[in-house]
C-alpha positions as CSV (number, residue, x, y, z in Angstrom):
1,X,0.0,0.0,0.0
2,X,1.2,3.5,-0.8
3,X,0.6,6.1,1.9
4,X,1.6,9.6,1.1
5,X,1.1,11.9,4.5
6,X,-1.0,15.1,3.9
7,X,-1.7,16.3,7.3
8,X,1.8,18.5,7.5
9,X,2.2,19.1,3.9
10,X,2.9,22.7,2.8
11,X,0.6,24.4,0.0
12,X,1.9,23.8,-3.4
13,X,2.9,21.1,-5.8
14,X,5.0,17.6,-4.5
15,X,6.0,15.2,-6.5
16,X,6.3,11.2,-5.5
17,X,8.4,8.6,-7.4
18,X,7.1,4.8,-6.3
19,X,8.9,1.8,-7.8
20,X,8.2,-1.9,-7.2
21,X,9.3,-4.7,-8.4
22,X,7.9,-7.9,-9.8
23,X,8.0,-10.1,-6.7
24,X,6.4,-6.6,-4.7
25,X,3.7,-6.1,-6.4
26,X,1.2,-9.2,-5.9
27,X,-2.0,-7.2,-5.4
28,X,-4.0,-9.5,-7.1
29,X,-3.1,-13.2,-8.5
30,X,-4.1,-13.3,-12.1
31,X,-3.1,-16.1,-13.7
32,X,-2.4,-14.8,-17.3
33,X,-1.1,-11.9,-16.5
34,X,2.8,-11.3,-15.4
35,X,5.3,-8.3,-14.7
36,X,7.8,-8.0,-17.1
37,X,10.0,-5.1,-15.8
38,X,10.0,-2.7,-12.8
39,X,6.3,-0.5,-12.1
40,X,6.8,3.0,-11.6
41,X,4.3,5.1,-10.0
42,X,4.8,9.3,-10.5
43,X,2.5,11.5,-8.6
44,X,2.1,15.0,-8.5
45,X,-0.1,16.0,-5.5
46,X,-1.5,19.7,-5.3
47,X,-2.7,20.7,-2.4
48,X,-4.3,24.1,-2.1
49,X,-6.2,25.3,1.3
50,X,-8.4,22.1,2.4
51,X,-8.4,20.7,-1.5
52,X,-5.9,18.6,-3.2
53,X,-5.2,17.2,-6.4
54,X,-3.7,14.1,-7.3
55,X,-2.3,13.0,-10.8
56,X,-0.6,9.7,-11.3
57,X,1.2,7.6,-13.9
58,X,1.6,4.3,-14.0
59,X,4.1,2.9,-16.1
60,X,5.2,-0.8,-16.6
61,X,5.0,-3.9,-18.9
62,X,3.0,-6.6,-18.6
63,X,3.1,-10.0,-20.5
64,X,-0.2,-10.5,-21.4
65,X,-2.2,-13.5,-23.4
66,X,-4.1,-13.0,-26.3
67,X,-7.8,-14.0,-26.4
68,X,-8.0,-14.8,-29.9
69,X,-5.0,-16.5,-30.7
70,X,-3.6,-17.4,-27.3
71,X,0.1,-16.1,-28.4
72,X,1.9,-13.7,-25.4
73,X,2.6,-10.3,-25.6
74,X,3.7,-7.4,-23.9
């Protein structure tokens, strides 16, 4: 679980830089679907008064099977 404290944070814009590997990330067990390479998650929080804004970005590969033909890929 990610947890990013908000309570003390100072108005403005932060920026957050999670990385997990394969073996790290076993949120849910899928059975056709496996992590090729390392997931990065950027955020950019944006907190202004009592609001705040969050944008993420997920990125990652994921080898994946093809419905139609059954063949992997990525």
């Amino acid at each position: 679980m990610l947890k990013i404290h908000i309570s003390s944070l100072q108005e403005g814009e932060h920026f957050y830089e999670f990385k997990f590997s394969q073996d790290e990330f076993k949120l849910f067990e899928i059975e056709d679907l496996e992590i090729v390479n390392d997931l990065i998650i950027e955020t950019r929080l944006n907190k202004y008064g009592n609001q705040f804004d969050l944008k993420t970005i997920l990125k990652g590969s994921f080898k994946l099977n093809c419905d139609r033909c059954l063949d992997d890929y990525i």
